[in-house]
C-alpha positions in Angstrom: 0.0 0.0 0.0 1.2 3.4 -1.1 1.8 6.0 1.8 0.6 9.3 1.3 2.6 12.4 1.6 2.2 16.5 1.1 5.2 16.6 -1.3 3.5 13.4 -3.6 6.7 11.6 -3.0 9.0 14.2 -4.0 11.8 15.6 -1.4 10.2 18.2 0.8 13.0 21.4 0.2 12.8 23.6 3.1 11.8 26.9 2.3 11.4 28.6 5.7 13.7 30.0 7.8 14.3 28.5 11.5 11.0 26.9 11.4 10.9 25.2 14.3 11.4 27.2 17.8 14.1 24.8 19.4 16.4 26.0 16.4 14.9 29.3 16.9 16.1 29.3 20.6 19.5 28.3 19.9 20.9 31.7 18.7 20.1 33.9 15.9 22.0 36.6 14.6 20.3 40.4 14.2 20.3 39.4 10.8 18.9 35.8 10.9 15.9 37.7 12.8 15.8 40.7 9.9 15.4 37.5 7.3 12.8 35.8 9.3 11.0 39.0 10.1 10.5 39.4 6.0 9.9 35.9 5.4 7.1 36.5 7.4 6.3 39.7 6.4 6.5 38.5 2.7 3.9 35.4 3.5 0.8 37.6 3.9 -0.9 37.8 0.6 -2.6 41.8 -0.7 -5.8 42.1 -0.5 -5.7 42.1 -4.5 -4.4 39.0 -4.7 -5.0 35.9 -5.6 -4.5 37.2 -9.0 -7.0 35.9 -11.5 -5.7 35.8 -15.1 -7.2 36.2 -17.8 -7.9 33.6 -20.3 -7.0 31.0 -17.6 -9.8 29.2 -17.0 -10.3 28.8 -20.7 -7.1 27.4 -21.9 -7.6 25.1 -18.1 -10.6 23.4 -19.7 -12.4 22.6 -23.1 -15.4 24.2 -24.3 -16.9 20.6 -23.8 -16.0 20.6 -20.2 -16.7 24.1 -19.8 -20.2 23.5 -20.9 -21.0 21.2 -18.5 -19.1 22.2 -15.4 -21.4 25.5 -16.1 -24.5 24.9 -13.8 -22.2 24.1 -10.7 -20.1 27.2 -11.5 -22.8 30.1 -11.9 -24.4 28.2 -8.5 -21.1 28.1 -6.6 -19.5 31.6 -8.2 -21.4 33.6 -5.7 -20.5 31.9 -2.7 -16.8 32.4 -3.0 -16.7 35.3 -1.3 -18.8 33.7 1.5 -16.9 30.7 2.2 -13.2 31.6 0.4 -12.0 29.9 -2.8 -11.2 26.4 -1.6 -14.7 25.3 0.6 -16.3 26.8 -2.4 -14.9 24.8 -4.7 -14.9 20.9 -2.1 -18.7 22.1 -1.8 -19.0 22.2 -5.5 -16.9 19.2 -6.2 -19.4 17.3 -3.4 -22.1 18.2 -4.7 -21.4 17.4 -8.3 -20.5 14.2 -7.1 -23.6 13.5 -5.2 -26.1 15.0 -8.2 -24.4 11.8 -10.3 -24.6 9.6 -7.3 -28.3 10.3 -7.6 -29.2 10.6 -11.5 -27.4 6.9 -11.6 -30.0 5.5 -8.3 -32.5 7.0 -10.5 -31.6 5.6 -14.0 -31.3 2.4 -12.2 -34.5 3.0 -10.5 -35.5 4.0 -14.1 -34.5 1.1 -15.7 -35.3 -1.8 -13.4 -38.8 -0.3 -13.0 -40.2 -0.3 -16.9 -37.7 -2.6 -18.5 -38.4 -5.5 -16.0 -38.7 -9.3 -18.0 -42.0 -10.0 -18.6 -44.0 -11.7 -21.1 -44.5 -9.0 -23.6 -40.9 -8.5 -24.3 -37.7 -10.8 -24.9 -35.2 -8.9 -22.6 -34.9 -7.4 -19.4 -33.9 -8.1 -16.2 -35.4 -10.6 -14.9 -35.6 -10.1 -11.1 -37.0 -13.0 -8.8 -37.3 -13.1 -4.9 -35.9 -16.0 -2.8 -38.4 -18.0 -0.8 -39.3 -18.3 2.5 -37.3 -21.2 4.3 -39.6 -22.8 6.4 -38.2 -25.8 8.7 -40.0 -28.6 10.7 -40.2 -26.4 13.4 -41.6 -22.8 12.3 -45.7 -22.8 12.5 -46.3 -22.4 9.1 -44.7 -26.0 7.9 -45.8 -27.3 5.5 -46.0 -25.0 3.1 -48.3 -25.8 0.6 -47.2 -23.8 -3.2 -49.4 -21.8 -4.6 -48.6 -23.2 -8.1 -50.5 -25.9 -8.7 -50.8 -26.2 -12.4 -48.1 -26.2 -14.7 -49.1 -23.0 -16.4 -47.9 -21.4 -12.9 -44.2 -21.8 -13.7 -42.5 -19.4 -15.9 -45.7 -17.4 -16.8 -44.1 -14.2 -16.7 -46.9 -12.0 -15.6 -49.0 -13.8 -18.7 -51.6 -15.4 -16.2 -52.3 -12.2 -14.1 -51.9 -10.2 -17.2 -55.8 -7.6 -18.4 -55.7 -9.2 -22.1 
C-alpha cells in the first residue's frame, strides 16, 4: 500500500527559515531575525491577490468541459466570497459528485422499474425473490405452493396479465 505524503513523493526542500522554535532558541543573529522577520512579512498575501488571469480558465478546460461544469459554476460563483476559494470549490466538487450519485440511483431506478422481464418482451432483467425457508419447526410447515398447475411456472406475468 502506497503512503501518502504533502510533497507526492517528491523531497520536501525547506523553504522557511528556523521553522521550528528549538532551532529558533539556539541563537540567531540580528540578521537571521531581519530574514525571518521578511519571510514572514513577505507570506501575507494583498488584499488584490490571488491574482485571476485572464484567459486561464479557458485554456484550463475545453469548451466541452466548460459547458457542463457550467451549472455548478454560476451556483457556486457567488459563494466564494462567503466561504473563500477552496470550501467553495470541495462544496462544489461534493455536490457534483452527489447530483451523479443520484441521476445513476434514479436511472437504475428507471431502468429496473419499466424494462423489467416479462412476457410482452424478450429482454430485461429478470428479477426473482428467494423464498421463504420454512423448517419442521416454524408454524407455518408445510407449506403448501401456490402453483398448482403447470401454467404457474414461468408465466411471466401472462396469467395475471388484463388481455
Amino acid at each position: 500500500m502506497a503512503q501518502s505524503s504533502d510533497t507526492s513523493g517528491v523531497k520536501a526542500f525547506p523553504i522557511e527559515p528556523f521553522k521550528h522554535e528549538r532551532s529558533r532558541l539556539a541563537g540567531m543573529t540580528d540578521a537571521d531575525r531581519a530574514f525571518r522577520k521578511q519571510w514572514l512579512k513577505d507570506q501575507v498575501l494583498a488584499e488584490s491577490e490571488p491574482l485571476t488571469v485572464p484567459g486561464y480558465y479557458e485554456a484550463r478546460y475545453n469548451p466541452i468541459r466548460r459547458l457542463y461544469r457550467l451549472p455548478l459554476d454560476t451556483l457556486f460563483k457567488p459563494l466564494v466570497p462567503l466561504m473563500g476559494y477552496e470550501s467553495a470549490a470541495k462544496y462544489r466538487w461534493f455536490t457534483g459528485k452527489f447530483a451523479m450519485a443520484l441521476g445513476a440511483v434514479y436511472v437504475t431506478w428507471y431502468y429496473f422499474k419499466y424494462n423489467s422481464n416479462d412476457w410482452t418482451r424478450k429482454g430485461g432483467w429478470r428479477v426473482s425473490s428467494r423464498k421463504e425457508m420454512v423448517t419442521p419447526l416454524n408454524p407455518q410447515f408445510p407449506v403448501v405452493s401456490e402453483k398448482t398447475v403447470g401454467a404457474d411456472y414461468a408465466s411471466h406475468g401472462f396469467k395475471n396479465s388484463s388481455i
